[in-house]
N, C-alpha and C positions, 0 to 999 in steps of 0.2 A: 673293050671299054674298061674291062677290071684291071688290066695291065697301067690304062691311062691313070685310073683312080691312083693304084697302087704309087706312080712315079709321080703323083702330086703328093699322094700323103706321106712318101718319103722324101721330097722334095721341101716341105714344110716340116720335117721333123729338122731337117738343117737351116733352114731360113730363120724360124724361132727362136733357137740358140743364139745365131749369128746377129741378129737384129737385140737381142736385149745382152749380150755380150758387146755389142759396138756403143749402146746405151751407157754403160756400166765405165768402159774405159773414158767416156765422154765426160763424165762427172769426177774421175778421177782424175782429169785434165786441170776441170775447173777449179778442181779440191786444189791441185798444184799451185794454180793459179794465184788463187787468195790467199796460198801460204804463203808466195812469195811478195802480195803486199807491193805489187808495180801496177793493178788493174787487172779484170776481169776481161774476158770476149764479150763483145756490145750483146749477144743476146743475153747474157747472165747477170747485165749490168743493170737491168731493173730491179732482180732479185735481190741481188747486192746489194741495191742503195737501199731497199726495204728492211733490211738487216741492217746497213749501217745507221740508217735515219731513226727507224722502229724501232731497232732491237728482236725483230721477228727471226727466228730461226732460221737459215738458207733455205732447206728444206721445204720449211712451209709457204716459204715465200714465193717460192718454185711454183709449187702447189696451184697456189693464188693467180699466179703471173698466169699460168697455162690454160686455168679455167678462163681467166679473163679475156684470154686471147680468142679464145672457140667463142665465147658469146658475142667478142667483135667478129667473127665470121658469124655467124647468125645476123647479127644484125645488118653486113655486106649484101649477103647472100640469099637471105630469105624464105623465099618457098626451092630455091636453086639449094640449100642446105642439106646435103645428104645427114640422117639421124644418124648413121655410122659414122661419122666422125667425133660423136659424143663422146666414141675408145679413145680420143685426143685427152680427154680430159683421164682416163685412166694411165694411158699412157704416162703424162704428167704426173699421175700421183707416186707409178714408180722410178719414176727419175728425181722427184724430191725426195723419196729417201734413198735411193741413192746417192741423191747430193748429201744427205744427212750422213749416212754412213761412212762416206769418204773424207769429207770435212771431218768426222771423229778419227780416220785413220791416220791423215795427218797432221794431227796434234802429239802425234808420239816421233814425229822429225824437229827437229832443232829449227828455231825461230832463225832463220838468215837474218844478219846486221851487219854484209856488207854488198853491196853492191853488184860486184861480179857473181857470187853466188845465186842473189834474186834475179839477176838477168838468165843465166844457164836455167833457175829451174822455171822460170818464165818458156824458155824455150824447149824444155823438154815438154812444158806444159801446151806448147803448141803441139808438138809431134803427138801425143797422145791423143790429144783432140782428133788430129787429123786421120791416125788411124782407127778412131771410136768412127769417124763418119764413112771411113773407109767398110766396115760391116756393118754401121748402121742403115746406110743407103740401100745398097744394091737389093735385101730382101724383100723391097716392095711392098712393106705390111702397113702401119699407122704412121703417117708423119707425126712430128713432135706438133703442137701447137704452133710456134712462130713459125716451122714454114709451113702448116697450114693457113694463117692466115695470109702472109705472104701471096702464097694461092689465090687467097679468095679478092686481095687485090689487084693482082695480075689478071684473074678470071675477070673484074669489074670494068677494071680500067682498060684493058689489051694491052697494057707494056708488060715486056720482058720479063719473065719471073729474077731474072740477074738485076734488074736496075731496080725491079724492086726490091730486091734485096738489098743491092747499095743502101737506097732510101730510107728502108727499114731500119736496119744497123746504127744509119747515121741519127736519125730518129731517136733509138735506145739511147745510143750515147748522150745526144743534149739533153734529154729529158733525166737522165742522170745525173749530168752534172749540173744541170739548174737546179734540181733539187738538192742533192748537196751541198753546195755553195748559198742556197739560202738557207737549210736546216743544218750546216755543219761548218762553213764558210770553207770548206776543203774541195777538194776534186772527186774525195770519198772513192768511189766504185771504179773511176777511168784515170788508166794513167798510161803508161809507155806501154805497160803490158796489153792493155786495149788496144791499142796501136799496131803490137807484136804478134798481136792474134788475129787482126785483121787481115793484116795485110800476108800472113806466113802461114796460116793455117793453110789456104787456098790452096797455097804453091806446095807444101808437103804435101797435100793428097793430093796433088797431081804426080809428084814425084813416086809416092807409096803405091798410087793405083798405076805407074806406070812398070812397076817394077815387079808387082805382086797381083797385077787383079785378074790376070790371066790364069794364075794357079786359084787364087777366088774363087772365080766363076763358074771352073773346072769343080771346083767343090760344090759351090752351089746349085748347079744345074746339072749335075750326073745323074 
């Protein structure tokens, strides 16, 4: 039994790491992202229009977006609400400054004004993404918010956690650009890069996890 203990608490002393390490490059995707000014990935696109519309800081906005999400699983879910998913909303609090802190690191990269450049770092900003959910996933510890509640309306409804995620995403997106376009008359949060991240992020972590998740896993479960 002490052996067992022993290979969970070593076990989690790497899971830890690797789950707020896959957080970490996740926001530093997003930071990419916004720098290069083509759209954000539909989930980060409520935050964004709350900065763009508001003036509220990413960060905080993050914040806000994440608490609001868990209180729509509360009110899905009800007495079915495990109180340990409350760590969602911590969770969120350190991925908004994360987002904070990354959005300050790349303000010291040159503002792209042309084209080609904002598209590569659109797509480097997918790759990073994809390898953030690459160790974000696999340790099994606190879902972020959106795909908790995702969850909770997969667990309500019985469809497919995948189609509700479609649904989801596409969701974010309108409610983004409708608000934009009446508080900004612009697209504001979604543009090509929303697009680029939807449809490309997938397909890199599948590619990433097919190439590396085996040495992963090896690490994580030794």
């Amino acid at each position: 039994m002490n052996k067992e203990l022993a290979k969970k608490h070593n076990n989690l002393k790497i899971r830890i790491p690797m789950y707020f390490f896959g957080l970490f490059l996740m926001t530093i995707g997003i930071a990419v992202s916004v720098k290069s000014n083509l759209g954000v990935s539909p989930v980060s696109s409520i935050p964004y229009t709350m900065t763009c519309v508001w003036g509220i800081e990413m960060g905080k906005a993050t914040i806000l977006f994440h608490t609001f999400l868990v209180l729509i699983q509360i009110l899905l879910l009800r007495r079915n609400f495990k109180p340990v998913n409350l760590l969602q909303i911590a969770v969120g609090v350190i991925f908004g400054y994360f987002t904070t802190f990354c959005n300050y690191l790349v303000t010291f990269l040159p503002t792209p004004s042309n084209l080609p450049i904002r598209i590569v770092m659109m797509l480097i900003s997918a790759m990073i993404i994809a390898v953030g959910i690459f160790f974000y996933l696999p340790p099994n510890l606190m879902p972020l918010a959106g795909e908790g509640a995702m969850q909770a309306v997969s667990q309500i409804t019985g469809m497919a956690f995948s189609k509700v995620k479609v649904r989801f995403d596409c969701t974010m997106v309108v409610i983004s650009v409708l608000t934009c376009l009446i508080a900004l008359h612009s697209p504001g949060s979604v543009g090509i890069g929303t697009v680029i991240a939807a449809v490309l992020v997938g397909t890199l972590l599948g590619i990433v996890t097919r190439l590396f998740g085996q040495h992963r896993d090896r690490l994580l479960y030794s």
